[in-house]
PyMOL Python script that loads the backbone (N, CA, C, O; Angstrom):
from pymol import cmd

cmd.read_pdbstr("""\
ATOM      1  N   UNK A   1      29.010 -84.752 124.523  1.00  0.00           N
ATOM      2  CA  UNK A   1      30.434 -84.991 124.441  1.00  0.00           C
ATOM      3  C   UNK A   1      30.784 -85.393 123.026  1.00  0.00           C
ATOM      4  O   UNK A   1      29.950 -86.130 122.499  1.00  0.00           O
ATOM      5  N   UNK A   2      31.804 -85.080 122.320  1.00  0.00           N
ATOM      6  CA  UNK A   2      32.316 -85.117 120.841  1.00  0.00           C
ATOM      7  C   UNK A   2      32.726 -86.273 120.914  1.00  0.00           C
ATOM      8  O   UNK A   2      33.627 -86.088 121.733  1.00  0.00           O
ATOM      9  N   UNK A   3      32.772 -87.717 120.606  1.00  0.00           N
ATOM     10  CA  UNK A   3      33.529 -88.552 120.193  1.00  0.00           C
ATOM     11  C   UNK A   3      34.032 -88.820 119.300  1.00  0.00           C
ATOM     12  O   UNK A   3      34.043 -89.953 118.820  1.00  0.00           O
ATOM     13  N   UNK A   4      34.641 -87.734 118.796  1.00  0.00           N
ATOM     14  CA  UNK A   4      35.629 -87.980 117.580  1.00  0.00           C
ATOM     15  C   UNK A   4      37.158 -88.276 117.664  1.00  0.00           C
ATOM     16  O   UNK A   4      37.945 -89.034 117.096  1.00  0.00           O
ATOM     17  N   UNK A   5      37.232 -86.931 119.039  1.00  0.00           N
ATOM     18  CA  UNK A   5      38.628 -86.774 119.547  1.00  0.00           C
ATOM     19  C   UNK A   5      39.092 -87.993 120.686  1.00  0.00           C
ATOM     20  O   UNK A   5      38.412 -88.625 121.495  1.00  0.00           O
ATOM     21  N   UNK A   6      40.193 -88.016 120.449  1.00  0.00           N
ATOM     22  CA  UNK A   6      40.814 -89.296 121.454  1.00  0.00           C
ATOM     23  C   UNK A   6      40.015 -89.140 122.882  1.00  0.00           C
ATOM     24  O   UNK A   6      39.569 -88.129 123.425  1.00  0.00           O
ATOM     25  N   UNK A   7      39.999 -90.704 123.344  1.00  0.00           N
ATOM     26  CA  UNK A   7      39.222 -90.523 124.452  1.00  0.00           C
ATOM     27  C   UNK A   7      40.388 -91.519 125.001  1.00  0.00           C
ATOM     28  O   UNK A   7      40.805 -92.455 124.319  1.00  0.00           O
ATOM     29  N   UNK A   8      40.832 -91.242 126.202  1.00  0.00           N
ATOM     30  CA  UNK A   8      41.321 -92.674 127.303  1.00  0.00           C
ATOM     31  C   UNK A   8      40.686 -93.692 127.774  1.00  0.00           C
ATOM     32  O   UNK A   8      39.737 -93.613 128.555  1.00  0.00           O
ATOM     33  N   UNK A   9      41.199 -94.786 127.300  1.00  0.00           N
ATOM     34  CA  UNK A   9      40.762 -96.213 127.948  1.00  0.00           C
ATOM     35  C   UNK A   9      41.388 -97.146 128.833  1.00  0.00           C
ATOM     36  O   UNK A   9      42.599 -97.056 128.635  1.00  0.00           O
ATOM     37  N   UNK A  10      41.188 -97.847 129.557  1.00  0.00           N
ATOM     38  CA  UNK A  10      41.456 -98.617 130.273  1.00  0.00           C
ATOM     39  C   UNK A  10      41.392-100.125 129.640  1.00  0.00           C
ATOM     40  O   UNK A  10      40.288-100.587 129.352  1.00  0.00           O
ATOM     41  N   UNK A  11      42.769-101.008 129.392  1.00  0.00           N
ATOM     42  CA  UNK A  11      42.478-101.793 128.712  1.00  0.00           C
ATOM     43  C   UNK A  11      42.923-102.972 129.718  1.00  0.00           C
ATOM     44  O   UNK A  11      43.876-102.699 130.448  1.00  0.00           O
ATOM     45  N   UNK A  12      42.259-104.437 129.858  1.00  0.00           N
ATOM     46  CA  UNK A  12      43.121-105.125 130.510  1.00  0.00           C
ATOM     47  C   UNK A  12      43.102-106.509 130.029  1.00  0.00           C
ATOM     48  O   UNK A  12      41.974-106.905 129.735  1.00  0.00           O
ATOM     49  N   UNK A  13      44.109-107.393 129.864  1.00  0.00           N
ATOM     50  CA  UNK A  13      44.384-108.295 129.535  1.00  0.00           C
ATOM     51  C   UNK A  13      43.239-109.679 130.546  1.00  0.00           C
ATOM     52  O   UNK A  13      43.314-109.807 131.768  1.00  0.00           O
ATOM     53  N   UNK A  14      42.341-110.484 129.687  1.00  0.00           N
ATOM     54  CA  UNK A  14      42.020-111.289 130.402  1.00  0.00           C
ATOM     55  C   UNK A  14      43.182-112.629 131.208  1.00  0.00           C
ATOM     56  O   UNK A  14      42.923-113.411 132.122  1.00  0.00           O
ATOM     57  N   UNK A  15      44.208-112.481 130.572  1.00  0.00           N
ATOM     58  CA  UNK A  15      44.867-113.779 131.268  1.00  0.00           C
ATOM     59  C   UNK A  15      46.092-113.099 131.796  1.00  0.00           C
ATOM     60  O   UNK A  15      46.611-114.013 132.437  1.00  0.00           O
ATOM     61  N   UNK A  16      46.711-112.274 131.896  1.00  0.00           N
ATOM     62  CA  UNK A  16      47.297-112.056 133.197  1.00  0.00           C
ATOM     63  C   UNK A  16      47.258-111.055 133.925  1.00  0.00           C
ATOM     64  O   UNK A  16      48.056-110.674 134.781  1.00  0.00           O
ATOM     65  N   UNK A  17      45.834-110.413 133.398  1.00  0.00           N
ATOM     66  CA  UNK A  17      45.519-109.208 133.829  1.00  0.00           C
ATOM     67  C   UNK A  17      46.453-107.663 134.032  1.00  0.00           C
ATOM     68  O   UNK A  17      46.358-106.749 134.852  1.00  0.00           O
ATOM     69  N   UNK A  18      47.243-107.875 133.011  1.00  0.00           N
ATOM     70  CA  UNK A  18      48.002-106.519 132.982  1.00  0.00           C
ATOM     71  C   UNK A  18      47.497-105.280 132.170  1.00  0.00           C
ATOM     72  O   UNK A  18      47.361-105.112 130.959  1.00  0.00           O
ATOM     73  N   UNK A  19      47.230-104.349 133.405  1.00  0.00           N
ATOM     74  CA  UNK A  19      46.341-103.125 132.556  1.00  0.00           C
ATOM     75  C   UNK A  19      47.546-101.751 132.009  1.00  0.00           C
ATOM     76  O   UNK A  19      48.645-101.317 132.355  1.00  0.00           O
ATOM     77  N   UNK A  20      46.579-101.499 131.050  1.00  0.00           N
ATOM     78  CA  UNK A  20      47.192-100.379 130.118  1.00  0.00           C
ATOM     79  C   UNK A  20      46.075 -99.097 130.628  1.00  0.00           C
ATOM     80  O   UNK A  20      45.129 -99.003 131.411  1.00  0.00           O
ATOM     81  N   UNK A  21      46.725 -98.316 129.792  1.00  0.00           N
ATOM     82  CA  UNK A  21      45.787 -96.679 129.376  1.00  0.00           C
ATOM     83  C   UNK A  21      45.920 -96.445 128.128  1.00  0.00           C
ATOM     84  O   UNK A  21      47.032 -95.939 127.977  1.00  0.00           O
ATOM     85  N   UNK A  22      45.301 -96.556 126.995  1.00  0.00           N
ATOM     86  CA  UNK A  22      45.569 -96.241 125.357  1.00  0.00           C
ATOM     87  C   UNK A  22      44.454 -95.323 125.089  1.00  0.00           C
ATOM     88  O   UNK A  22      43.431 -95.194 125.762  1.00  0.00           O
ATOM     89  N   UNK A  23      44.803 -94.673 123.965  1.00  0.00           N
ATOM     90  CA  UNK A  23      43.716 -93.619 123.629  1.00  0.00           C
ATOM     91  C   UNK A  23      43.178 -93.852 122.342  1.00  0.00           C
ATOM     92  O   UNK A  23      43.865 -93.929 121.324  1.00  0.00           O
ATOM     93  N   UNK A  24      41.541 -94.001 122.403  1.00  0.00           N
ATOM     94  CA  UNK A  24      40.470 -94.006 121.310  1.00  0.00           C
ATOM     95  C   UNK A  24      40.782 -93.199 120.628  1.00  0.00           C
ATOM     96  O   UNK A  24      41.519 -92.329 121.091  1.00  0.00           O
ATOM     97  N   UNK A  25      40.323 -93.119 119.096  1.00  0.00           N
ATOM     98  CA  UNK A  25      40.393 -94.176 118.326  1.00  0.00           C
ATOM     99  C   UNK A  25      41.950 -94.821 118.226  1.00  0.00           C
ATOM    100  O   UNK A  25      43.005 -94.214 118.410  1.00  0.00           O
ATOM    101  N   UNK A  26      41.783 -96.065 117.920  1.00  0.00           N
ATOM    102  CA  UNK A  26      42.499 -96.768 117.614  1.00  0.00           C
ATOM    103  C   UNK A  26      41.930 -97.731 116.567  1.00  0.00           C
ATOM    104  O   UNK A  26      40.785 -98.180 116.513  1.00  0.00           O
ATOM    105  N   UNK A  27      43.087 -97.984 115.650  1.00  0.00           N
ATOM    106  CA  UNK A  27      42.479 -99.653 114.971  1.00  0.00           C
ATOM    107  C   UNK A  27      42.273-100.857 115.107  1.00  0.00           C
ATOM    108  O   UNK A  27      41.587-101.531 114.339  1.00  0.00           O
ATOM    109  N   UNK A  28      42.977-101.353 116.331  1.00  0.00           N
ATOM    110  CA  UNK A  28      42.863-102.860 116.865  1.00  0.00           C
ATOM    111  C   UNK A  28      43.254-102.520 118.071  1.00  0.00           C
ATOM    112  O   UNK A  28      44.166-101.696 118.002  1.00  0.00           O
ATOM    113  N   UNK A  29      42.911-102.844 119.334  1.00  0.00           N
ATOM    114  CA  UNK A  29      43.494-103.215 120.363  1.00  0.00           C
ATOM    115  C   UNK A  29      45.004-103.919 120.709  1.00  0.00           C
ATOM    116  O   UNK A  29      45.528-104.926 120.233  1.00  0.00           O
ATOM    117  N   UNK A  30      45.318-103.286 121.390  1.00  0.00           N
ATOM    118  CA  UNK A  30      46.699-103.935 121.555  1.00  0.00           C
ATOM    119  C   UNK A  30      47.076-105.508 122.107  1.00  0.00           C
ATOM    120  O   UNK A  30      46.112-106.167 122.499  1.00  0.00           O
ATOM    121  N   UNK A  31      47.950-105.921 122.141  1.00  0.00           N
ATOM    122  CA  UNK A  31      48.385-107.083 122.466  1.00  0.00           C
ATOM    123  C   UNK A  31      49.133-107.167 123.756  1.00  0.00           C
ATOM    124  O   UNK A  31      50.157-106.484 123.778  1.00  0.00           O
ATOM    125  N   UNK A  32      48.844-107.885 124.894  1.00  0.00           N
ATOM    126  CA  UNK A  32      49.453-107.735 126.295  1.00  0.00           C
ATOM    127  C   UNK A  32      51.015-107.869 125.696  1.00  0.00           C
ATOM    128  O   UNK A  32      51.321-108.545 124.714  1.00  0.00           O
ATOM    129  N   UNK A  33      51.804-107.181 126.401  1.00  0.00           N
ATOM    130  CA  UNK A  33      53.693-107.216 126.163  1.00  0.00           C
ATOM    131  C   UNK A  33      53.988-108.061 127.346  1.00  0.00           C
ATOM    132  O   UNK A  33      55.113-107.922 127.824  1.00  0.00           O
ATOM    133  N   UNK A  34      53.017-109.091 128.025  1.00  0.00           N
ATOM    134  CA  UNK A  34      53.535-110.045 129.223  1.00  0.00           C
ATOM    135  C   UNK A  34      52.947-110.953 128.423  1.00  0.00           C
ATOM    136  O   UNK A  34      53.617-111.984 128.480  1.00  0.00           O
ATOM    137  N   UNK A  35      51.961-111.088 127.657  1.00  0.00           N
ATOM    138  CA  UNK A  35      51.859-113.261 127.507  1.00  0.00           C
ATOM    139  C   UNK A  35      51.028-112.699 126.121  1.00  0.00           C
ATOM    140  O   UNK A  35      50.058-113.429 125.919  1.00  0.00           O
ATOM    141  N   UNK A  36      51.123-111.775 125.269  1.00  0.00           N
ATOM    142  CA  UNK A  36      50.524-111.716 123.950  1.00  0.00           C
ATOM    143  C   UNK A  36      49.346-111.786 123.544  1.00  0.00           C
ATOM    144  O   UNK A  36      49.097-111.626 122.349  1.00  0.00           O
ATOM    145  N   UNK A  37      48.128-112.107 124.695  1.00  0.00           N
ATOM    146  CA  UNK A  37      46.942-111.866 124.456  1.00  0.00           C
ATOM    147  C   UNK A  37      46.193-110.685 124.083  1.00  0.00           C
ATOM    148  O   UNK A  37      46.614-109.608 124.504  1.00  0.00           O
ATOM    149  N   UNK A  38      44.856-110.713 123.159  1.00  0.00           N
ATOM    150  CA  UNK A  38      44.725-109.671 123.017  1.00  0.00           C
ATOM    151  C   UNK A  38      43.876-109.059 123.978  1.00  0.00           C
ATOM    152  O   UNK A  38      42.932-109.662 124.489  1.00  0.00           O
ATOM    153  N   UNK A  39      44.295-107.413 124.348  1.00  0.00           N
ATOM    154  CA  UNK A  39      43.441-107.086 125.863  1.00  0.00           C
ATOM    155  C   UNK A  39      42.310-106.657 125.203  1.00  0.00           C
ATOM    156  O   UNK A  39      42.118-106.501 123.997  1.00  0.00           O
ATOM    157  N   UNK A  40      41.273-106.412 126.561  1.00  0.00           N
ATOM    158  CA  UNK A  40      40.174-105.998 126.275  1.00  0.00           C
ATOM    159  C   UNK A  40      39.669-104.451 127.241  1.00  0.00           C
ATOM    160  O   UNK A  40      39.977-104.101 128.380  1.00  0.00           O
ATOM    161  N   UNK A  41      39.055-103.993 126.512  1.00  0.00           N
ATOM    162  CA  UNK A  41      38.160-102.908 127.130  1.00  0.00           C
ATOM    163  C   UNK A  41      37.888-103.024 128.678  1.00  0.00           C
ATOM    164  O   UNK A  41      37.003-103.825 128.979  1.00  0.00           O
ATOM    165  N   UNK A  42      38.495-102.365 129.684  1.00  0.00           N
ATOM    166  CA  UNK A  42      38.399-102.697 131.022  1.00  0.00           C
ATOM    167  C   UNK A  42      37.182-101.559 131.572  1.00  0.00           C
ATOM    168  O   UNK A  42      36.091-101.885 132.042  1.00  0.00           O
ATOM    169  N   UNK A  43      37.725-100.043 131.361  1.00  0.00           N
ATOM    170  CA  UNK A  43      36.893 -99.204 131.820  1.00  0.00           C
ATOM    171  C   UNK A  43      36.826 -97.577 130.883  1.00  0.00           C
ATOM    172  O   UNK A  43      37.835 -97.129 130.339  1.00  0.00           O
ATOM    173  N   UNK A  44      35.762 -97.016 130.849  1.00  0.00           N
ATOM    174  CA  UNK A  44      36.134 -95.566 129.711  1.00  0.00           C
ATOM    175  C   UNK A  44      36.887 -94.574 131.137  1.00  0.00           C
ATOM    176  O   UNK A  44      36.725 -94.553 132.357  1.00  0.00           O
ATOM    177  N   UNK A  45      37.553 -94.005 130.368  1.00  0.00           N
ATOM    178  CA  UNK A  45      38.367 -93.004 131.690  1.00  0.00           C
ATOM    179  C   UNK A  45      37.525 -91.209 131.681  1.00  0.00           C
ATOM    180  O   UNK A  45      37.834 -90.362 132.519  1.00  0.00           O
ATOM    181  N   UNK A  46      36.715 -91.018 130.822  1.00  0.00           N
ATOM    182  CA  UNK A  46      36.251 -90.071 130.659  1.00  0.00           C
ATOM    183  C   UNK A  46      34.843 -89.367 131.142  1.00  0.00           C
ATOM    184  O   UNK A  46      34.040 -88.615 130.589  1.00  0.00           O
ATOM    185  N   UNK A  47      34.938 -90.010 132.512  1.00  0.00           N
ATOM    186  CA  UNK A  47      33.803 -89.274 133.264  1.00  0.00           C
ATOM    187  C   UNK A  47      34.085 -88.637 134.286  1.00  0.00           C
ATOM    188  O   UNK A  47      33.155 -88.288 135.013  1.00  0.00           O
ATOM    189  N   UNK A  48      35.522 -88.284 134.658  1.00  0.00           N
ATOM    190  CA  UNK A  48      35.695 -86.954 135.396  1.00  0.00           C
ATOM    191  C   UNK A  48      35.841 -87.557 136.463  1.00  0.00           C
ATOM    192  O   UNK A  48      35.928 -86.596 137.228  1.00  0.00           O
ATOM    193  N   UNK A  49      35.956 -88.656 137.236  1.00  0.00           N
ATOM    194  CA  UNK A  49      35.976 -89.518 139.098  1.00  0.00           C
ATOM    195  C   UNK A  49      37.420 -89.002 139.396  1.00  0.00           C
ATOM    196  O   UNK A  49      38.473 -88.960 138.760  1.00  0.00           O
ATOM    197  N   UNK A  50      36.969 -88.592 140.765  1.00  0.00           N
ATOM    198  CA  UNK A  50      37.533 -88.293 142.116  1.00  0.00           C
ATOM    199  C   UNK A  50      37.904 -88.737 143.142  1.00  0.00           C
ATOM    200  O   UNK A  50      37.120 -88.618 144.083  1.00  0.00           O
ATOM    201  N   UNK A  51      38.878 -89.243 143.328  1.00  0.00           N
ATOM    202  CA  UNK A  51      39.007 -90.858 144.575  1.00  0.00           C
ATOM    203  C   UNK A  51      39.079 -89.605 145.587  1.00  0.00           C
ATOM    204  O   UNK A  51      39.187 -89.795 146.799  1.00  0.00           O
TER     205      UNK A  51
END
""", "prot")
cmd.dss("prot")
cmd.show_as("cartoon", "prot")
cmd.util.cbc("prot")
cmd.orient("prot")
């Protein structure tokens, strides 16, 4: 797999747990828009799952 090109992430805020979807690369992680923390890496979205 190429990791150069944008990849989707799953990002989620440890303190009020509000999750995003942003796309790799990026330069900093974003900042929750509910209480300003910075989120973290929740899950990679790029392995193809099937609910």
């Amino acid at each position: 797999m190429n990791r150069g090109k944008l990849e989707p992430v799953e990002v989620v805020c440890p303190q009020c747990r509000h999750k995003e979807i942003i796309y790799l690369p990026v330069e900093d992680l974003p900042r929750c828009p509910e209480c300003n923390t910075e989120m973290l890496i929740s899950e990679l979205l790029d392995e193809g799952k099937s609910y």
